[in-house]
N, CA, C and O atoms as CSV, one atom per row, in Angstrom:
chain,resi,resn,atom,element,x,y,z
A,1,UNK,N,N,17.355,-4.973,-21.564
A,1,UNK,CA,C,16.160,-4.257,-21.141
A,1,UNK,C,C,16.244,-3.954,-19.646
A,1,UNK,O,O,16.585,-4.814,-18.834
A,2,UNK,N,N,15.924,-2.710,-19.313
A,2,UNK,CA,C,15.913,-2.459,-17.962
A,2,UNK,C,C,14.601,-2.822,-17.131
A,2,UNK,O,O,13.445,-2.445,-17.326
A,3,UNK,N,N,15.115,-3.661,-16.153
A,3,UNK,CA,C,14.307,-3.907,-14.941
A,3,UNK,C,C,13.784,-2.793,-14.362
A,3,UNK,O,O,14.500,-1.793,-14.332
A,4,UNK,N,N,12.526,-2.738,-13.825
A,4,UNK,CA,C,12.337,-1.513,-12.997
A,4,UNK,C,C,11.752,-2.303,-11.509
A,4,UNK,O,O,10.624,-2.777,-11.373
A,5,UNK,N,N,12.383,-2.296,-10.912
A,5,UNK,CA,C,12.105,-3.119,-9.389
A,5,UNK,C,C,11.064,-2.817,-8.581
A,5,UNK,O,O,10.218,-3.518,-8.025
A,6,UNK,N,N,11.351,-1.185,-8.620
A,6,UNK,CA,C,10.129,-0.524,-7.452
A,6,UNK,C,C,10.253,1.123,-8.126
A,6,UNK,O,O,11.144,1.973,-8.106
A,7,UNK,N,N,8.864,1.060,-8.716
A,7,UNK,CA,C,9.163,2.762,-8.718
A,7,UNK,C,C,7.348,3.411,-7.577
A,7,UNK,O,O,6.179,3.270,-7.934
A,8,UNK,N,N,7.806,3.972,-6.449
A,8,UNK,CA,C,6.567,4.081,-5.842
A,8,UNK,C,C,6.784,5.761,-5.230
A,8,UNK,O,O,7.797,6.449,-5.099
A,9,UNK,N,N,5.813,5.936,-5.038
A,9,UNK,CA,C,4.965,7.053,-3.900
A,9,UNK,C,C,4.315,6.952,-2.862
A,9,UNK,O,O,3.092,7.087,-2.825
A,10,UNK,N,N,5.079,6.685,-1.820
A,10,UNK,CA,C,4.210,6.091,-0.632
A,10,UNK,C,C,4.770,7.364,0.603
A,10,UNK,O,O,5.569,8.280,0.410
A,11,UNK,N,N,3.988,6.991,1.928
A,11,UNK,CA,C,3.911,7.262,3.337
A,11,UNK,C,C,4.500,6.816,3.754
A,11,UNK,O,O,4.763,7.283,4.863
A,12,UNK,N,N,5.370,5.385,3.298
A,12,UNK,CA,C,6.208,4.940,4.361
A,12,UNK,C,C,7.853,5.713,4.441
A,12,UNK,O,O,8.441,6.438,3.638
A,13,UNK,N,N,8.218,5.199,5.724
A,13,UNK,CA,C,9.640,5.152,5.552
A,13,UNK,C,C,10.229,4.850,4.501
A,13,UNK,O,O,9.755,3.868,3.929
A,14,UNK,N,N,11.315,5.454,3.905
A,14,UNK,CA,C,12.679,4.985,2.862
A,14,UNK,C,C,13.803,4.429,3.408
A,14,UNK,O,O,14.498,4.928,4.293
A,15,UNK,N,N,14.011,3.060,2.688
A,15,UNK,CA,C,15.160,2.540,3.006
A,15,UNK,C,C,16.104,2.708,2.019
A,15,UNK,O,O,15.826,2.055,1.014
A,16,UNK,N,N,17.161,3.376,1.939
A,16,UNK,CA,C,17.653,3.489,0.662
A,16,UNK,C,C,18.882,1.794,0.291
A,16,UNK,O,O,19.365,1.411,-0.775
A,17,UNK,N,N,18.977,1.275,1.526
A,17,UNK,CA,C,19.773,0.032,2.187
A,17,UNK,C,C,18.847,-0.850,1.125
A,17,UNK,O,O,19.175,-1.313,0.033
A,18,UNK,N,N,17.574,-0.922,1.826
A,18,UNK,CA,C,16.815,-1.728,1.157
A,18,UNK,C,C,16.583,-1.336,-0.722
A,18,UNK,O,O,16.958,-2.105,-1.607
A,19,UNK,N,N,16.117,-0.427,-0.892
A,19,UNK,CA,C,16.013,-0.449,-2.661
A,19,UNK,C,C,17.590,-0.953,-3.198
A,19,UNK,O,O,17.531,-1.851,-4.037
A,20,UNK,N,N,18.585,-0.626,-2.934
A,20,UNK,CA,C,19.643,-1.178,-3.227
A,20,UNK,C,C,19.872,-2.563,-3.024
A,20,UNK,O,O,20.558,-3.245,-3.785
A,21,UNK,N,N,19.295,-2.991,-1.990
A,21,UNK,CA,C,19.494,-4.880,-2.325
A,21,UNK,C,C,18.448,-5.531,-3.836
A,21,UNK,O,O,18.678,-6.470,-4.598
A,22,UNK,N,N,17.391,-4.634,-3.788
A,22,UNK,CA,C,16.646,-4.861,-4.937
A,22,UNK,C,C,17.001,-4.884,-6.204
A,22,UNK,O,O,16.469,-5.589,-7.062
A,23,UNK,N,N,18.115,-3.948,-6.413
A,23,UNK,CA,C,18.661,-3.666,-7.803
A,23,UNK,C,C,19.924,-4.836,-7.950
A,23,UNK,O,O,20.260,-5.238,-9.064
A,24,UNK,N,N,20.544,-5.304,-6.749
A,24,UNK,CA,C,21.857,-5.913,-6.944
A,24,UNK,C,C,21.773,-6.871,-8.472
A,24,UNK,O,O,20.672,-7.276,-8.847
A,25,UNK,N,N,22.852,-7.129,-9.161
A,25,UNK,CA,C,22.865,-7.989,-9.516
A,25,UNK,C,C,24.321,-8.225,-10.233
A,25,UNK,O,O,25.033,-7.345,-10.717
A,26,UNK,N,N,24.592,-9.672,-10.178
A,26,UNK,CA,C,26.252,-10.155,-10.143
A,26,UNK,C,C,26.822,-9.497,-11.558
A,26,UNK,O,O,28.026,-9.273,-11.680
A,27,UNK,N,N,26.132,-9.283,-12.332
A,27,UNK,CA,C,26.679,-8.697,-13.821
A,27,UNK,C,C,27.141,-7.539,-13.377
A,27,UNK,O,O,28.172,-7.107,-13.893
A,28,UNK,N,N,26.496,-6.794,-12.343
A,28,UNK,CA,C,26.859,-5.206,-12.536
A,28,UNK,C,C,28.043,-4.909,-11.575
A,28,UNK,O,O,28.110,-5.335,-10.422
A,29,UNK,N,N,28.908,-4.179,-12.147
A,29,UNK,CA,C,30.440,-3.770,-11.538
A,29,UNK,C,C,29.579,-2.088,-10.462
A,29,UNK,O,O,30.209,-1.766,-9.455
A,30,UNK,N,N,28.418,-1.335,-10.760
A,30,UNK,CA,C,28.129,-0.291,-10.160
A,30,UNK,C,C,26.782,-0.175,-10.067
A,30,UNK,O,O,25.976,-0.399,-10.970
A,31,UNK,N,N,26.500,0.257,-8.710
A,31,UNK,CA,C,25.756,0.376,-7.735
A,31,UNK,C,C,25.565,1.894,-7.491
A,31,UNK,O,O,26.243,2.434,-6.618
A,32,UNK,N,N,24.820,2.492,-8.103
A,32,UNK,CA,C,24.504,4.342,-7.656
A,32,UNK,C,C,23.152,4.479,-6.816
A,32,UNK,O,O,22.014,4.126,-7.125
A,33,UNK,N,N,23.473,4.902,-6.028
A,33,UNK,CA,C,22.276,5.766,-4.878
A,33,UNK,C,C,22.605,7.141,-5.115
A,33,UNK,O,O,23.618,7.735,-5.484
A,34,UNK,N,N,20.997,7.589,-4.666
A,34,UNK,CA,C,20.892,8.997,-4.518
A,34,UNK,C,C,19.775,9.031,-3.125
A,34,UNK,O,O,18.857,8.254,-2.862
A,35,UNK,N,N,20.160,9.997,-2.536
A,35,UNK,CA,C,18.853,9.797,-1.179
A,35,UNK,C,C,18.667,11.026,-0.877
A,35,UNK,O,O,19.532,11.619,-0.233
A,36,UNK,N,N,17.475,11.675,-1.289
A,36,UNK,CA,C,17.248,13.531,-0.989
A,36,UNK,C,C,16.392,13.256,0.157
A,36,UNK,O,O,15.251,12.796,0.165
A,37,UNK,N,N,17.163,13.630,1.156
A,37,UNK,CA,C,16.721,13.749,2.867
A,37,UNK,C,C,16.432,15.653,3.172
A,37,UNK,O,O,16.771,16.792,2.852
A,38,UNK,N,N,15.667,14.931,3.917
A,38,UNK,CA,C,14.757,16.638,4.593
A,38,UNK,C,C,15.945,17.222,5.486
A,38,UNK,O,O,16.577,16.630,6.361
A,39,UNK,N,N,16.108,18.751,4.966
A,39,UNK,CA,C,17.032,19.462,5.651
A,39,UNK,C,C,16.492,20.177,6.733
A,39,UNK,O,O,15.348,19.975,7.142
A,40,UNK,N,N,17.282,21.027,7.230
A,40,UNK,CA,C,16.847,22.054,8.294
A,40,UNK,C,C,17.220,23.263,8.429
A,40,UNK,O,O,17.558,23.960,9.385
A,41,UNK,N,N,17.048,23.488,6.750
A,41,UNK,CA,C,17.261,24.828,5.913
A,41,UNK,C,C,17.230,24.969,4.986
A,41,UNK,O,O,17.556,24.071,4.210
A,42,UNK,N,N,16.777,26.305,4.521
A,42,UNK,CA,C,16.215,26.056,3.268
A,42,UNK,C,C,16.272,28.419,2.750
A,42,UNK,O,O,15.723,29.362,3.320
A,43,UNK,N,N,17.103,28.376,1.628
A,43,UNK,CA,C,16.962,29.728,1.999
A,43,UNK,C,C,17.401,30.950,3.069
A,43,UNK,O,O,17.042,32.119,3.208
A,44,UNK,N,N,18.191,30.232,3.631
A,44,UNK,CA,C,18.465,31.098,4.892
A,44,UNK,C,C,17.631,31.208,5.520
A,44,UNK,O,O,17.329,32.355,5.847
A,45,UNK,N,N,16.773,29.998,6.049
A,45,UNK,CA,C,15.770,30.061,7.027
A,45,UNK,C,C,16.014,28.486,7.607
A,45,UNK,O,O,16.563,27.646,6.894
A,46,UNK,N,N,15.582,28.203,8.874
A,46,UNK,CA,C,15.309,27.220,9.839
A,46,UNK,C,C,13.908,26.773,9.545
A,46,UNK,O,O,12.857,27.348,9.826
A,47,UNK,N,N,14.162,25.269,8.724
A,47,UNK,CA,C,12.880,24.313,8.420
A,47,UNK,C,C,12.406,23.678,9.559
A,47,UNK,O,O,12.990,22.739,10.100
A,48,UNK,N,N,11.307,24.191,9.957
A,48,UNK,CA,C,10.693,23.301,11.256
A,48,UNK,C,C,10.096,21.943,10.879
A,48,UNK,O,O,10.200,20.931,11.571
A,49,UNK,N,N,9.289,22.056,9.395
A,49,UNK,CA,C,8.278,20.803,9.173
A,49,UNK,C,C,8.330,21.171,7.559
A,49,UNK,O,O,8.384,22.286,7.040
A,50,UNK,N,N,8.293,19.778,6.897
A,50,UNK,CA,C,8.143,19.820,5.314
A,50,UNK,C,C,6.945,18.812,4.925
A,50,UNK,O,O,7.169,17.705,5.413
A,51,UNK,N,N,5.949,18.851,4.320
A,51,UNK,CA,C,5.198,18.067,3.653
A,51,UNK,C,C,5.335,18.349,2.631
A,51,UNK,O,O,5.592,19.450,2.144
A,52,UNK,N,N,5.059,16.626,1.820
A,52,UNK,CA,C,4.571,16.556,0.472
A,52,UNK,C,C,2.838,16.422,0.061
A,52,UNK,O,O,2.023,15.758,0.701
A,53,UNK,N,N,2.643,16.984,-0.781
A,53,UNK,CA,C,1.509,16.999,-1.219
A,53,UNK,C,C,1.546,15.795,-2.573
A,53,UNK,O,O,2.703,15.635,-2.962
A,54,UNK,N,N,0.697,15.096,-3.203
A,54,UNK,CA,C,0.817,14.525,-4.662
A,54,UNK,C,C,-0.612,14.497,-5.450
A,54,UNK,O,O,-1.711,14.181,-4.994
A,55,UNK,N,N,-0.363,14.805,-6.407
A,55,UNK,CA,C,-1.655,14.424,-7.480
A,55,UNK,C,C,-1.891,13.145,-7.373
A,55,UNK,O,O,-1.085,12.303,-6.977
A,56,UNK,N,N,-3.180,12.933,-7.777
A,56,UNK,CA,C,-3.832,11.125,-7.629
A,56,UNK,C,C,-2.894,10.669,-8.572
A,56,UNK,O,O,-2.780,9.457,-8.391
A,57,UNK,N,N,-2.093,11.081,-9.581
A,57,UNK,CA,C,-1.579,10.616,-10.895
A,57,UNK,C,C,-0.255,10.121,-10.734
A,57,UNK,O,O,0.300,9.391,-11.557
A,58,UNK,N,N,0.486,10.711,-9.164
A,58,UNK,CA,C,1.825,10.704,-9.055
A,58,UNK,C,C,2.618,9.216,-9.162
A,58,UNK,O,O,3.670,8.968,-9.752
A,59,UNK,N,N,1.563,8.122,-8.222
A,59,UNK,CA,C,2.405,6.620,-9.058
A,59,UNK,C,C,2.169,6.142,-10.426
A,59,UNK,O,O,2.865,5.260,-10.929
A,60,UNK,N,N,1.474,6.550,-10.861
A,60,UNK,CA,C,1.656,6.034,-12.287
A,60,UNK,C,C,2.834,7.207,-13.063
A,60,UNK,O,O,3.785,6.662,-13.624
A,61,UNK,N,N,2.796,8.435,-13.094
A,61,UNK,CA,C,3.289,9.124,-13.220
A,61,UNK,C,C,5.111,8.935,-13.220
A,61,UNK,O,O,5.967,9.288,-14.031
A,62,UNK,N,N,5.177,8.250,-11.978
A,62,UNK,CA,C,6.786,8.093,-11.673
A,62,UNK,C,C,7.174,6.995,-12.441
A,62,UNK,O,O,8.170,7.003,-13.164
A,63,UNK,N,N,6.105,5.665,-12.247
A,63,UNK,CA,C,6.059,4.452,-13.271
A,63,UNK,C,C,6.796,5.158,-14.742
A,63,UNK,O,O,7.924,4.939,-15.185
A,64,UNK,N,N,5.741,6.050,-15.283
A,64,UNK,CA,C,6.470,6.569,-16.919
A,64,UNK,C,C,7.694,6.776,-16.715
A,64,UNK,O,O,8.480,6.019,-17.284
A,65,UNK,N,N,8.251,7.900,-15.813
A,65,UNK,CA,C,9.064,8.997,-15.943
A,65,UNK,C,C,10.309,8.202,-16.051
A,65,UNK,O,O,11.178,8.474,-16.880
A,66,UNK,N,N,10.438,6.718,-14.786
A,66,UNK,CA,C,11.383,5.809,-14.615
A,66,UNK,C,C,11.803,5.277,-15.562
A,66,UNK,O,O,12.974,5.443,-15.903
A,67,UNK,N,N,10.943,4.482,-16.251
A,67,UNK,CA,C,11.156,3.727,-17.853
A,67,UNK,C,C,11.762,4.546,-18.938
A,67,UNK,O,O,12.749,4.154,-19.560
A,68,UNK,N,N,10.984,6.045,-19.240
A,68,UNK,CA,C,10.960,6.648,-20.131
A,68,UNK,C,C,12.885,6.760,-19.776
A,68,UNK,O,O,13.713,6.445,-20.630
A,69,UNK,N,N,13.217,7.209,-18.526
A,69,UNK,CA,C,14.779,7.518,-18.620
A,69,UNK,C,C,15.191,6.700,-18.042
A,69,UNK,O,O,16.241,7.105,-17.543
A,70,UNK,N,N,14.995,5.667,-17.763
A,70,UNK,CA,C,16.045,4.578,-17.208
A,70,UNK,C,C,16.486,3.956,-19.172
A,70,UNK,O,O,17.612,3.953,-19.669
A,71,UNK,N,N,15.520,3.631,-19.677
A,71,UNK,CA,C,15.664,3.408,-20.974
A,71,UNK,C,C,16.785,4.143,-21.813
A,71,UNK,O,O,17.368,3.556,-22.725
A,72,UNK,N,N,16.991,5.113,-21.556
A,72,UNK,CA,C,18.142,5.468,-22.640
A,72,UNK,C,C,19.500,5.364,-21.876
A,72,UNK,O,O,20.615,5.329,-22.397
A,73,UNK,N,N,19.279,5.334,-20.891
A,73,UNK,CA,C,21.192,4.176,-20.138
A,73,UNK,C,C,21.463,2.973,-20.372
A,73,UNK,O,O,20.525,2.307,-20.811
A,74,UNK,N,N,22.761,2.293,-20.179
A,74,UNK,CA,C,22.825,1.240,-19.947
A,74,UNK,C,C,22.950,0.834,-19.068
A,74,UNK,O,O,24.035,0.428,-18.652
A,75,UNK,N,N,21.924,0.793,-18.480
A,75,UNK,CA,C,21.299,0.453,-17.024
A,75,UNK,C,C,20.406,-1.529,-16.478
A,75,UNK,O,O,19.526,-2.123,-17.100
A,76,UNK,N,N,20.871,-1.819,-15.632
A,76,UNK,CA,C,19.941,-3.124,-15.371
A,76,UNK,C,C,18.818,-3.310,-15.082
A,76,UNK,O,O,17.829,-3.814,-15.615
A,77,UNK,N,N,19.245,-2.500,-13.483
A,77,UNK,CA,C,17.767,-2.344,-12.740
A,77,UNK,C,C,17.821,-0.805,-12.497
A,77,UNK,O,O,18.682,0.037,-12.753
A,78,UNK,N,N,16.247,-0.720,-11.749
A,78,UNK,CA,C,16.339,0.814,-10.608
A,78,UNK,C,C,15.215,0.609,-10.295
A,78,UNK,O,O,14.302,0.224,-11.026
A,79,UNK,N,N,15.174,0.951,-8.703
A,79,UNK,CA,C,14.510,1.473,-7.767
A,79,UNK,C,C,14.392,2.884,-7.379
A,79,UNK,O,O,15.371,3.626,-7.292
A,80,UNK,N,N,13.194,3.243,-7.149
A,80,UNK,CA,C,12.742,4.719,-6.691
A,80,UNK,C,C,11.912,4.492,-6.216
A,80,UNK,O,O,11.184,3.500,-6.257
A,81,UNK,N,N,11.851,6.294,-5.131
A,81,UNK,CA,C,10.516,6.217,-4.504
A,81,UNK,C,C,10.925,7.442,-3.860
A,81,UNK,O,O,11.923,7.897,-3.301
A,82,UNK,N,N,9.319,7.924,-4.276
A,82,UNK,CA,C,9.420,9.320,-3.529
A,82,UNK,C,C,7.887,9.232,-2.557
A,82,UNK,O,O,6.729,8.975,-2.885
A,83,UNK,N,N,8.620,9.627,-1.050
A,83,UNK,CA,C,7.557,10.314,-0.233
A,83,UNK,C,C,6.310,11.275,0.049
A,83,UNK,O,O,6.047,12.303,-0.577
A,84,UNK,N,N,5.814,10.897,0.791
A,84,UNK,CA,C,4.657,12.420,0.824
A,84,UNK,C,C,3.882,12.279,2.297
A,84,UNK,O,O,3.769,11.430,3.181
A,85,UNK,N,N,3.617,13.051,2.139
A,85,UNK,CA,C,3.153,13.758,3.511
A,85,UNK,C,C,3.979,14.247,4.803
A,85,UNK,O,O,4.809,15.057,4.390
A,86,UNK,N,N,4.081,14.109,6.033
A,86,UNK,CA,C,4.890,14.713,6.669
A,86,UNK,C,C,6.085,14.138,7.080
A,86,UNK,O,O,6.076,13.177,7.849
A,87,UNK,N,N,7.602,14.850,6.446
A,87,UNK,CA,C,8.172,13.988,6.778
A,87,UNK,C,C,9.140,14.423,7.623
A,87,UNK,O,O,9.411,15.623,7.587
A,88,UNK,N,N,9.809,13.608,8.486
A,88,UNK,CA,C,10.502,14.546,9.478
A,88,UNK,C,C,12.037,14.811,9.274
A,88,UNK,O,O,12.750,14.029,8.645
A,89,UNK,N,N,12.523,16.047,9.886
A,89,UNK,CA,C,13.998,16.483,8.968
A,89,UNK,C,C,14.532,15.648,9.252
A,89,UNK,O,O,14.309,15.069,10.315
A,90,UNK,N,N,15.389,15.299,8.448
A,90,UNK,CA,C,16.742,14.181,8.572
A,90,UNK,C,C,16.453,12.881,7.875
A,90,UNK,O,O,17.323,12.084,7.524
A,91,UNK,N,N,14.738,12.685,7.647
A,91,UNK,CA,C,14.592,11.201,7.125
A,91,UNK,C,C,14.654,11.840,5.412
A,91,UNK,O,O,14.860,13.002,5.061
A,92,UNK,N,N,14.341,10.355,4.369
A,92,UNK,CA,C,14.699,10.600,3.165
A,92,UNK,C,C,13.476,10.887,2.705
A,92,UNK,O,O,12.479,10.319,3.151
A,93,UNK,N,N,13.427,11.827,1.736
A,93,UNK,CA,C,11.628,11.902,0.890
A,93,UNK,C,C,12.026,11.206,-0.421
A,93,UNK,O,O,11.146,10.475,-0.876
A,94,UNK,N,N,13.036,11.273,-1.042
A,94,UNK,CA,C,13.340,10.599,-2.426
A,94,UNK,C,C,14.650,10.073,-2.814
A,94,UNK,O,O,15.761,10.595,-2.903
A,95,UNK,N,N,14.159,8.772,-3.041
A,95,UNK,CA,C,15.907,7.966,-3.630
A,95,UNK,C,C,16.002,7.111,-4.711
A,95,UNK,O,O,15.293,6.116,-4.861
A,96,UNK,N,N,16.593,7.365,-5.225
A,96,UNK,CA,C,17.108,6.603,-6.387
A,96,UNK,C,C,18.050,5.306,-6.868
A,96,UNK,O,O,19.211,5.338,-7.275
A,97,UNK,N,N,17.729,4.887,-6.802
A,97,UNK,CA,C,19.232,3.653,-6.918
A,97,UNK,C,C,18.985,2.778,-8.387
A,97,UNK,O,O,17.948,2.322,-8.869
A,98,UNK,N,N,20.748,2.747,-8.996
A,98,UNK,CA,C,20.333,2.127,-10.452
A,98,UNK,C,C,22.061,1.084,-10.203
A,98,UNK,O,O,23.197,1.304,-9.784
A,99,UNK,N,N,21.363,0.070,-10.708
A,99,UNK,CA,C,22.689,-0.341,-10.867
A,99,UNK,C,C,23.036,-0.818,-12.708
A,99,UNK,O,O,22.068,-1.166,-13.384
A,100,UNK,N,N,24.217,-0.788,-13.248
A,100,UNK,CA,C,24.668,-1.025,-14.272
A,100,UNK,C,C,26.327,-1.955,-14.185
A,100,UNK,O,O,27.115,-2.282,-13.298
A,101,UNK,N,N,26.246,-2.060,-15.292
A,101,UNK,CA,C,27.599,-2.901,-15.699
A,101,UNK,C,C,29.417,-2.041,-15.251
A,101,UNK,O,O,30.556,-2.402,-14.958
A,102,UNK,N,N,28.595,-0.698,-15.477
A,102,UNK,CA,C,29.767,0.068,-15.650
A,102,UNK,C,C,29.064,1.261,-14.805
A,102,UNK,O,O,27.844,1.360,-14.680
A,103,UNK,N,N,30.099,2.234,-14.192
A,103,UNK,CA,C,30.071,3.032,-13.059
A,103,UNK,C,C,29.542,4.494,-13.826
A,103,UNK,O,O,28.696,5.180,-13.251
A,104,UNK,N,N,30.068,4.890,-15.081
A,104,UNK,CA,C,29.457,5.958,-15.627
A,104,UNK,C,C,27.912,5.984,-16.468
A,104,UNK,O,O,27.057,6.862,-16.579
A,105,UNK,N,N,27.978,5.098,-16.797
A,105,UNK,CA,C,25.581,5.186,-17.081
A,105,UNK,C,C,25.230,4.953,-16.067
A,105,UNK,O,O,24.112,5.452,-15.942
A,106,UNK,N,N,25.779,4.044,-14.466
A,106,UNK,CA,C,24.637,4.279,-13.191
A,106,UNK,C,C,24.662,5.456,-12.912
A,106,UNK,O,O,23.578,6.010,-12.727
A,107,UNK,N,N,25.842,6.191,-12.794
A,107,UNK,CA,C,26.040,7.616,-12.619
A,107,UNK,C,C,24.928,8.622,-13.501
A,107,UNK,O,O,23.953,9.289,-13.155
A,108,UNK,N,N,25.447,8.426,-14.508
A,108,UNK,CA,C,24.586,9.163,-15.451
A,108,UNK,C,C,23.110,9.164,-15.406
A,108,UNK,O,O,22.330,10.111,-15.299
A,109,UNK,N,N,22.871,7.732,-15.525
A,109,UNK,CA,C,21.235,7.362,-15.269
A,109,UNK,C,C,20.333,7.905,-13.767
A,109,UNK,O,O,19.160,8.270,-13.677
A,110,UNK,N,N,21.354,7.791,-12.736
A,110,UNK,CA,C,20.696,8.433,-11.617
A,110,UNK,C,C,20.581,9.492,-11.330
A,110,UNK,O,O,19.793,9.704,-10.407
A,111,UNK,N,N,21.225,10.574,-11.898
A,111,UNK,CA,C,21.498,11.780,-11.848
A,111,UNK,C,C,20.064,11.977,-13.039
A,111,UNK,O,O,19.100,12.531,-12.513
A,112,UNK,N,N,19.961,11.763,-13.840
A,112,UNK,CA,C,18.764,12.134,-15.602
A,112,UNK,C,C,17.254,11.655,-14.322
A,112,UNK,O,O,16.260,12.376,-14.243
A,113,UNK,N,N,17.366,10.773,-13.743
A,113,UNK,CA,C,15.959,10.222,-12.992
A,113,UNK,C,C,15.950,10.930,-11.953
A,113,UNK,O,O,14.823,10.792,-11.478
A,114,UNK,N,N,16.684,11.772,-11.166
A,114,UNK,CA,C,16.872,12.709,-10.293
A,114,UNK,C,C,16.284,13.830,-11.098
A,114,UNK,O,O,15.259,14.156,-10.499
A,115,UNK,N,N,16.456,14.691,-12.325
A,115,UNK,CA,C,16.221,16.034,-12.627
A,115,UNK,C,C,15.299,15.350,-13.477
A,115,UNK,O,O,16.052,15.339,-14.450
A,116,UNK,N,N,14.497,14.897,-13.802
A,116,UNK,CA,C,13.112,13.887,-14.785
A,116,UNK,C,C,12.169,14.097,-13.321
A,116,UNK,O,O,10.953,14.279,-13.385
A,117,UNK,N,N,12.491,14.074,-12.760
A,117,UNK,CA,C,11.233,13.211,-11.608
A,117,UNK,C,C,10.740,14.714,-10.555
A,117,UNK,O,O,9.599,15.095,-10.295
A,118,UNK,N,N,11.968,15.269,-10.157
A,118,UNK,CA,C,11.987,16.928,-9.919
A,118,UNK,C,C,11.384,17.788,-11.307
A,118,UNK,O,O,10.931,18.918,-11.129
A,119,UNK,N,N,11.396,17.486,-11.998
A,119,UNK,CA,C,10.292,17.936,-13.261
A,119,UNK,C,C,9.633,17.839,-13.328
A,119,UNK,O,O,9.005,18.889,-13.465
A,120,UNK,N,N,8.941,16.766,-13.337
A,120,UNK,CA,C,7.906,15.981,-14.076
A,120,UNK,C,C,7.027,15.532,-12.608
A,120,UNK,O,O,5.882,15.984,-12.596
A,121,UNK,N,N,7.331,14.891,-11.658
A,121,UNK,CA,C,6.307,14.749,-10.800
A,121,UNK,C,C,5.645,15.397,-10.344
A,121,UNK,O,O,6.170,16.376,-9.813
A,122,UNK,N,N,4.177,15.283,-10.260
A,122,UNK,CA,C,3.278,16.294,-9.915
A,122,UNK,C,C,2.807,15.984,-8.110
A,122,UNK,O,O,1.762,15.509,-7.666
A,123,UNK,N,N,4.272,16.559,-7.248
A,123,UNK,CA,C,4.128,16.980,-6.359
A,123,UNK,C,C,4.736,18.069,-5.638
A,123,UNK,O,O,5.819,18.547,-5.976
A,124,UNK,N,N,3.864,18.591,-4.360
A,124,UNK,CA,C,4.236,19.980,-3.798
A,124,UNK,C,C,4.937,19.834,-2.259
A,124,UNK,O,O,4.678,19.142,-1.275
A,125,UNK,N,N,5.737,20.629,-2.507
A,125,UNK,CA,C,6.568,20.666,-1.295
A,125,UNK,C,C,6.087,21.889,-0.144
A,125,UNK,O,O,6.227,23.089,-0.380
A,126,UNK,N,N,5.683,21.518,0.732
A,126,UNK,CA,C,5.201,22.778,1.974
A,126,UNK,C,C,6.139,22.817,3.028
A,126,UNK,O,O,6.618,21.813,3.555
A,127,UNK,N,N,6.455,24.248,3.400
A,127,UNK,CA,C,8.038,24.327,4.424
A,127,UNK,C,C,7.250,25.261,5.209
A,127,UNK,O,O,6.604,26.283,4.978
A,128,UNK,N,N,7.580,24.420,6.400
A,128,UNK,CA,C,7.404,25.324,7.383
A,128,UNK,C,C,8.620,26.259,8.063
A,128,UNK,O,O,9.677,25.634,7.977
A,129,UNK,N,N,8.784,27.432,8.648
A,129,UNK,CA,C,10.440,28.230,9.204
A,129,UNK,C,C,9.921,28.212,10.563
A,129,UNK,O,O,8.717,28.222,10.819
A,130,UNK,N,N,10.942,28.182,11.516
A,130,UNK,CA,C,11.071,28.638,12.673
A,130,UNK,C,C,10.577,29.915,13.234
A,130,UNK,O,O,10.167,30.197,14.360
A,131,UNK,N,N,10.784,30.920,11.681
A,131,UNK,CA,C,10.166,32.430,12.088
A,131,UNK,C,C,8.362,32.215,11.898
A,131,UNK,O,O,7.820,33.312,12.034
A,132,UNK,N,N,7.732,31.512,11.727
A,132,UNK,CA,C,6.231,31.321,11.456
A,132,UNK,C,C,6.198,31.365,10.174
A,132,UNK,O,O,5.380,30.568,9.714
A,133,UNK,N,N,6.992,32.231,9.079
A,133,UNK,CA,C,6.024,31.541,7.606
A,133,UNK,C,C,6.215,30.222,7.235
A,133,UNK,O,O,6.608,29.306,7.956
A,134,UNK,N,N,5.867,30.178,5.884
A,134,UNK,CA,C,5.874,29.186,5.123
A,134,UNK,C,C,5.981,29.319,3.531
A,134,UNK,O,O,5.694,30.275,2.811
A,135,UNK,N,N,6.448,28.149,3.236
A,135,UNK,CA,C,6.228,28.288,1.413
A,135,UNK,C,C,5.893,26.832,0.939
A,135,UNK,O,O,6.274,25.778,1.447
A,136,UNK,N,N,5.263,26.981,0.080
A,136,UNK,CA,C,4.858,25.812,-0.896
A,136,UNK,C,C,5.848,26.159,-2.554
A,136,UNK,O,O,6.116,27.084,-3.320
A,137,UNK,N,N,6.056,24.864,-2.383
A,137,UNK,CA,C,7.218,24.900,-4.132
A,137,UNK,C,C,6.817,23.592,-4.692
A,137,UNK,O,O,6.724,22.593,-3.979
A,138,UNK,N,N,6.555,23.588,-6.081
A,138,UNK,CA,C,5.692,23.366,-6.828
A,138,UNK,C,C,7.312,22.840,-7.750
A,138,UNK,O,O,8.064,23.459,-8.502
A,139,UNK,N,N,7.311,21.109,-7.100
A,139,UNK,CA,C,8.360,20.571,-8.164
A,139,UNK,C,C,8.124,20.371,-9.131
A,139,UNK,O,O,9.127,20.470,-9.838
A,140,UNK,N,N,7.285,20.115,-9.650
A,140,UNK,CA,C,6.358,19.558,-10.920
A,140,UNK,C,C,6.598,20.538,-12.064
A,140,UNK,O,O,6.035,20.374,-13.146
């Protein structure tokens, strides 16, 4: 049965160092991270500022989404957590980390909770450009 360590939506900083000590464990031969950090482009444009927006629903929300697909790997643990509100380029808004026995289901499993959570979470991304517009994108 898979552990689920931390699946959250918070304001704070991401440690992706830290969710990975959370998942360790001596059975597992693999250790997968994923860490989607704020760029400073987007489109052929210069990202000045990105916020997340979230529905009141979004931690429970990630709670499902985690289980629902950590469950069909053979997976141990996993940690996640995705950001919101303003975050600044270069830091992380969302990471993933799963560890398993074997190197191809952490693989597999982190990659399925990566495109599950970019689906399914009901939050909005706001970009600011260097030229003055903006866009809002609607991961959910």
């Amino acid at each position: 049965m898979v552990q689920i360590m931390r699946a959250e939506v918070t304001t704070a900083v991401i440690n992706v160092f830290e969710l990975a000590n959370l998942i360790r464990d001596e059975s597992c031969g693999a250790i997968v991270t994923f860490s989607g950090d704020v760029r400073n482009h987007d489109c052929g444009k210069e990202v000045v500022s990105l916020t997340y927006e979230i529905h009141p629903s979004a931690p429970e929300k990630l709670t499902e989404i985690t289980q629902s697909v950590a469950e069909k790997f053979q997976v141990q643990k996993v940690a996640i957590a995705h950001r919101y509100g303003e975050i600044p380029i270069g830091q992380t808004a969302f990471a993933v980390v799963v560890s398993a026995h074997h190197r191809e289901s952490a693989f597999d499993a982190c990659s399925a909770l990566v495109n599950e959570v970019k689906e399914q979470l009901p939050i909005w991304k706001h970009q600011v450009f260097k030229d003055g517009s903006d866009e809002w994108v609607n991961t959910a």
